[in-house]
N, C-alpha and C positions, 0 to 999 in steps of 0.2 A: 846339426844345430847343437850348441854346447848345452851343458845342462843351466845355467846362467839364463841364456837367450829364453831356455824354455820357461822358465818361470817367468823372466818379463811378460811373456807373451804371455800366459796365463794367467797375470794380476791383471794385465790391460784388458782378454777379455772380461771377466770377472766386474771392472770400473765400467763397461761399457752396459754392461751385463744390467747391473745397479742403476745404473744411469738412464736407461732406458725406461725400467720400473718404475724411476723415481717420478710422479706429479709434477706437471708444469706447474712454475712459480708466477701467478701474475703480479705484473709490476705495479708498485704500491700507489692508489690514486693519488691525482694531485690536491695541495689542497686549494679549495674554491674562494678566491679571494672576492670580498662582498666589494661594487663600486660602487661609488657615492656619487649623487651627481655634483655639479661644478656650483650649482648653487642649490643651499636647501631647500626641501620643498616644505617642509612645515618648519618654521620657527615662530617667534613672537612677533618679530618684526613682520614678517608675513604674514600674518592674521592681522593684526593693525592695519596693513597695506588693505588690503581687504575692506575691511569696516571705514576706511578715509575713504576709498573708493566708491563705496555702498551708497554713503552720505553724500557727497559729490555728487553720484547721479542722481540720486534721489533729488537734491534741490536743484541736479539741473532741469530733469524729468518737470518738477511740479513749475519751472521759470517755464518751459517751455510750454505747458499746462494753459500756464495767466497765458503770454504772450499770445496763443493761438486762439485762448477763449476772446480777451481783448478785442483781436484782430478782426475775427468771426461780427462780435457786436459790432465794431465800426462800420463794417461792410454792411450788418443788417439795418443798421443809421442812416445810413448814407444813399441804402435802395430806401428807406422809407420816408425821407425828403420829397421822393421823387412819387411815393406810393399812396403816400397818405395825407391828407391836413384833416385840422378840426374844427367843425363850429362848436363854442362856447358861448352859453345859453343863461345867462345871469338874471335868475330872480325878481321882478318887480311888482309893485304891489298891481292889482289887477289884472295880469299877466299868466294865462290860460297856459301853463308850461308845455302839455303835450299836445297844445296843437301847437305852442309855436316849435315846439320841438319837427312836428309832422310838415311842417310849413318851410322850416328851414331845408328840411331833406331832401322837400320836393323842388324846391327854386333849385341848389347842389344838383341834385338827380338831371335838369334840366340842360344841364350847360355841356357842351360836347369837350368831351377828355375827362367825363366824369365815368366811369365802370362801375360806382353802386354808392348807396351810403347805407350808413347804422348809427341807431339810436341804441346809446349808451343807457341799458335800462335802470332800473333803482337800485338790485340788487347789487350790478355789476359796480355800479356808484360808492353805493357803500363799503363794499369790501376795495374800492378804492382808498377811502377814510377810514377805515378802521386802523391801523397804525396808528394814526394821530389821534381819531375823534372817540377810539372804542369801539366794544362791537354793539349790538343791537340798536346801531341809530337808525332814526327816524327825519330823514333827507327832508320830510315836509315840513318840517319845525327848527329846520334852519336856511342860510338862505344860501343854498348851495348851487352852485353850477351844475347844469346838464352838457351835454358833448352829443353829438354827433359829428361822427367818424367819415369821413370823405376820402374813398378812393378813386386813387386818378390815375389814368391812362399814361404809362410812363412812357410812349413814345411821343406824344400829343397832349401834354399838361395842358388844362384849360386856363381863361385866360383867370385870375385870384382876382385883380383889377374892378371886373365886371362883375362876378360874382357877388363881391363885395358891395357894390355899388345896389344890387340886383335883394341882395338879403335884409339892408339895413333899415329901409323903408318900410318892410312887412315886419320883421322880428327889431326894432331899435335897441334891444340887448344883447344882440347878438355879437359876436367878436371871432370874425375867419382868420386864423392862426395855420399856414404853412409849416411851423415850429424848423424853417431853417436857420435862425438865429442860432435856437440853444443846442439841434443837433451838430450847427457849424462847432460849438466850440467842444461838444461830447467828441468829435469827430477825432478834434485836433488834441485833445486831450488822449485820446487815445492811442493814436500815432506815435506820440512821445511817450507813453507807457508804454508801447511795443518798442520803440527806441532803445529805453530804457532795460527793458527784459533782455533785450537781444546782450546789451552790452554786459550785464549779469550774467548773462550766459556763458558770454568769452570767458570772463574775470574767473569762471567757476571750472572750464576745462583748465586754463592757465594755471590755477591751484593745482587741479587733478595732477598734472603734467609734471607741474614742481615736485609735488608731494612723490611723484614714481621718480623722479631722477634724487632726492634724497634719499629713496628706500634704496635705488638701486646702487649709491656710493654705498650704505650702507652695508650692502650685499658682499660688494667687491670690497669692501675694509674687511671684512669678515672672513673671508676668500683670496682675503689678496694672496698670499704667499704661494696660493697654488695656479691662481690667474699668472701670475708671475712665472710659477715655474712651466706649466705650460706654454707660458710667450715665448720664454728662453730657447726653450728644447724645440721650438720651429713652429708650434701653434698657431694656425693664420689667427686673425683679427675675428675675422667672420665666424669662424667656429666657437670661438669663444664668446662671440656676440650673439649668434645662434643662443646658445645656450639660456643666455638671459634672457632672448626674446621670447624665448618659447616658454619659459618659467612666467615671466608677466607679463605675457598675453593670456595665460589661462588664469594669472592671481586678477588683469586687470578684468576677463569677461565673467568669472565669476563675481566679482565683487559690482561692476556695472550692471551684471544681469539682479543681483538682488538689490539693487538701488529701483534699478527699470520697476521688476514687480510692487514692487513696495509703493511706485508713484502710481501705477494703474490700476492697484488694489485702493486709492485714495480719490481717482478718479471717478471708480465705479462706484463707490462709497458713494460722493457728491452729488453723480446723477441719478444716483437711487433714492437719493433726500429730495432732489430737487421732485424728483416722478413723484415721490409719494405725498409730498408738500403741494401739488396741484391745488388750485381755486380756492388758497389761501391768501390772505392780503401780503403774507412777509414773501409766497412765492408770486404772488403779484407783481410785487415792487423789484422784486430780483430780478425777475424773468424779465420785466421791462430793460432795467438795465445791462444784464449780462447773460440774455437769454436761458435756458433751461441747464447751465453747466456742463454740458457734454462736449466735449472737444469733439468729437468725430473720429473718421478714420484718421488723418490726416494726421491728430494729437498722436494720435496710437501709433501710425508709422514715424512719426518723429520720436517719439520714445526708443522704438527700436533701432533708428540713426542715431541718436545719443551711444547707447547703450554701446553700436560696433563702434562707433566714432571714439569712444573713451577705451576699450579694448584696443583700437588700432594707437590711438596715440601712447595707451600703456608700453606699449611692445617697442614700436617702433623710438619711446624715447630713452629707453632702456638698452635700446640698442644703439642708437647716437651715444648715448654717456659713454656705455664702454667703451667703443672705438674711442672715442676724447681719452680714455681713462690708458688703453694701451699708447696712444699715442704719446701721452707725456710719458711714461716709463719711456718709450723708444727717446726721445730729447732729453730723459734722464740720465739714463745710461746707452749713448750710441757707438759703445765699444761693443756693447751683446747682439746690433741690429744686422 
């Protein structure tokens, strides 16, 4: 080996030598690039979306509220046609009120498809009139009607006819009142307010519905350029529709579900005035005509069908716009499709 070679060979061990000693170099991380999603999740426009939705449901929550209490009362009208009549007992001079009160009952009691009668006492009388006449009256020093209450066998209504015929001879002040006149027209009156609700009801998801497919152009104006470059470079429809639906499905259930609360907080409100207002003449007069304010289960599960119903149509109308919205880029430009 020349003397040349030898020193090659001795700097090479030497580099190998160093080399070995030398610390592995780790390779420099990358850096972590932050993504954004395709639509943002908190902006201005999406809080407003939010609070139009809240409001929405809340008045659809409190339509469907009336409509169901309405509905409730008619039904309750409509069995007590069939449940109740009254005799009405008018004043005369010489006229022994509680026996003819007790006289009228007993003829009633008598007639088959009768199941009971009651005597409407003073107190109950009064706090009839009180609304109108004040309170601390005294029923003997005016010439007020008495009532007795006649319930009747709703499979086997007795004959009114006879009754009638049977009361007037003993009590001549007497006046047997069925009341299916005035509940005929409370009835019908009613029907048409539920008519009416329901239609309220459309008109108010129909807003809801608008009001998401304005947010959601707004969205995609805000966005476009990158909905855009995503459609270009191959992006199905769907994925990019995904995106928005899953963005306002959670803006529409949030904002539906504090609508929701907000109506059943307003509900339980109602029947807690109504409970604590008992064997007062104003919950008297209410209770007669829209019974004790409580919707029921029924109001309560209808709330919570609003509430997914305005979530579902959030999502899914946000998803219709988009696909419309790529669709025309695609007949915009059908050299990029």
């Amino acid at each position: 080996m020349t003397e040349a070679q030898a020193d090659s060979s001795t700097h090479h061990e030497e580099f190998e030598d160093e080399f070995e000693d030398a610390p592995l170099q780790q390779p420099a991380p990358r850096l972590q690039r932050k993504t954004a999603p395709i639509v943002p999740s908190q902006n201005i426009a999406g809080r407003a979306l939010v609070l139009v939705i809240a409001i929405m449901t809340f008045l659809s929550c409190l339509t469907l509220g009336a409509v169901t209490l309405v509905r409730d009362t008619a039904s309750v009208w409509e069995n007590q046609i069939a449940r109740e009549a009254t005799i009405q007992i008018k004043p005369a001079e010489g006229l022994d009120m509680e026996a003819a009160l007790e006289t009228a009952a007993r003829i009633a009691g008598e007639f088959a498809g009768v199941s009971g009668t009651k005597i409407v006492d003073r107190a109950a009388t009064a706090r009839l009139l009180e609304p109108w006449l004040g309170s601390g009256l005294n029923i003997d020093e005016l010439p007020v009607p008495r009532l007795v209450i006649v319930t009747i066998d709703q499979s086997s209504p007795p004959d009114f006819g006879a009754m009638r015929q049977a009361i007037s001879p003993k009590v001549p002040t007497a006046t047997l009142d069925d009341h299916r006149t005035w509940v005929d027209r409370l009835v019908a009156m009613a029907r048409t307010t539920v008519t009416i609700g329901t239609g309220v009801l459309v008109l108010m998801l129909a807003a809801t519905v608008l009001s998401v497919v304005f947010a959601t152009r707004g969205a995609m104006a805000g966005n476009g350029h990158i909905i855009e470059v995503l459609h270009f470079v191959g992006a199905e429809a769907n994925f990019i529709a995904s995106e928005f639906r899953r963005h306002f499905l959670l803006t529409g259930m949030t904002g539906a579900a504090a609508g929701g609360v907000a109506a059943v907080v307003v509900f339980i409100i109602f029947s807690w005035w109504s409970s604590l207002n008992l064997a007062t003449p104003e919950a008297d007069q209410a209770t007669a005509l829209f019974g004790n304010f409580a919707i029921g289960l029924n109001g309560y599960l209808g709330v919570a069908v609003i509430v997914a119903v305005i979530g579902a149509l959030t999502a899914a109308t946000s998803h219709f716009t988009v696909v419309s919205y790529l669709g025309d880029i695609d007949v915009q430009h059908p050299e990029r499709m």
